[in-house]
Phi, psi and omega in degrees: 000299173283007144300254184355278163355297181292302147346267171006304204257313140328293156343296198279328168278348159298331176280327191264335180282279200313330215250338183078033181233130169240069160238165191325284197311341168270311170332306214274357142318260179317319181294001198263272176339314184295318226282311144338305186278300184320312150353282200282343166252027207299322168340313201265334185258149182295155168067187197259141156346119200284325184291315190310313174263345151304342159308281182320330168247350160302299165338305181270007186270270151013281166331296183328266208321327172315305217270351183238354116344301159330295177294316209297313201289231171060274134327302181300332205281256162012274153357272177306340174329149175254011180224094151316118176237031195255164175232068202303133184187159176314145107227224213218092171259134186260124225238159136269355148343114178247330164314109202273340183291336181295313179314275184335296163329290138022246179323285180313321191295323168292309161331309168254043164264127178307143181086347152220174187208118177299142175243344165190167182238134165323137165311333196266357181062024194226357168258148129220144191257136198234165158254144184233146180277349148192098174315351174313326198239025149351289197289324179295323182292340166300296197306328187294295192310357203269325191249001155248295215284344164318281163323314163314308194294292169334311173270352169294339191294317212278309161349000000 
């Protein structure tokens, strides 16, 4: 991916050298034209097309923000409340992860969604143990995470 990259970033200076324009708008030409060429040779160059996994952590940059957004309503609602009615409590989430940079990833992304916090991960690397700020809703907070940031963080892995 990053031979690619460079690849790229040469290409647009090769390009701005041919065309005699050194300016930004010319740069970004020719890196458009690279993108193209690299594009037509990915066969040939080691590892997957470089735009793929960038796609994949915007995509999951996105997810986040959905997602912490979510928690944030989430929360405020809890708050506001004039009876606290929540049941802050453990569980146990089980990840499929095999990457520990993917885990780690993981792990930060819940932490900074409001209303939980990891507290630790199993030596086997298949827990992870979180606190939730009202544990009633244990089975949605397993599924979201399972089905947005889990999923993400995996294909940004897959890339």
């Amino acid at each position: 991916m990053a031979l690619q990259f460079v690849l790229n970033i040469i290409l647009a200076i090769i390009w701005m050298f041919l065309s005699g324009s050194y300016t930004f708008n010319n740069f970004l030409l020719g890196f458009l034209i690279g993108i193209g060429l690299v594009y037509l040779f990915k066969k040939v160059l080691p590892g997957s097309f470089y735009l793929k996994r960038v796609y994949k952590v915007i995509k999951l940059i996105v997810v986040f923000f959905i997602e912490l957004m979510k928690a944030n309503i989430d929360v405020s609602k809890i708050v506001l409340q004039p009876r606290l009615k929540n049941q802050p409590g453990f569980f146990i989430y089980h990840t499929d992860l095999k990457h520990d940079w993917q885990i780690v990833l993981l792990s930060n992304l819940i932490t900074l969604t409001p209303g939980t916090v990891v507290l630790g991960i199993s030596d086997d690397r298949t827990k992870i143990y979180i606190h939730s700020i009202d544990f009633s809703t244990k089975e949605e907070e397993i599924e979201s995470i399972k089905s947005s940031l889990e999923k993400v963080v995996r294909e940004v892995g897959e890339a």
